[in-house]
C-alpha positions, -999 to 999 in steps of 0.1 A, spaced: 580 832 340 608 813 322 630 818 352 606 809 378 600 775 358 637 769 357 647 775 397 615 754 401 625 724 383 663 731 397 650 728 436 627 702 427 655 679 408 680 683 438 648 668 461 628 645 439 644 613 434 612 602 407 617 634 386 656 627 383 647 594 369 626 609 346 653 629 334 682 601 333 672 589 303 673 620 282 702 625 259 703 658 248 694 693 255 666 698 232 648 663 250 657 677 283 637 710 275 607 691 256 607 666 293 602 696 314 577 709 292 559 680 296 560 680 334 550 716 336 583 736 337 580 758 306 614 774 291 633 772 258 667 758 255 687 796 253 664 802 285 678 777 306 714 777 293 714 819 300 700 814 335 719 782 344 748 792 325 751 756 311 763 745 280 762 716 264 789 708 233 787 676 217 820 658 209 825 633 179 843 614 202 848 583 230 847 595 262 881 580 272 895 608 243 878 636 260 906 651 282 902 646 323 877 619 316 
């Protein structure tokens, strides 16, 4: 089920203009999960970051000093 929610809300983000706003405001993983929750796509965190394989490290840190940026 977790998967299904997740492609779902991946196709629907790439064609829905409103539910990227939605999402633009959210600044960390955890919110992002408890957002889609909220709109009906039901996952955990480790779900999505296992079947998206995305990560997200948080740096202590100006985002001139993060290397490439």
């Amino acid at each position: 089920m977790a998967q299904q929610n997740v492609i779902k809300l991946f196709r629907d983000l790439q064609k829905n203009s409103n539910l990227r706003n939605q999402f633009e405001q959210v600044d960390t993983p955890l919110k992002f999960v408890a957002v889609a929750g909220e709109l009906g796509y039901h996952f955990t965190l480790e779900e999505w970051q296992e079947l998206t394989a995305f990560k997200v490290e948080e740096y202590e840190c100006e985002l001139s000093e993060i290397p490439g940026l």
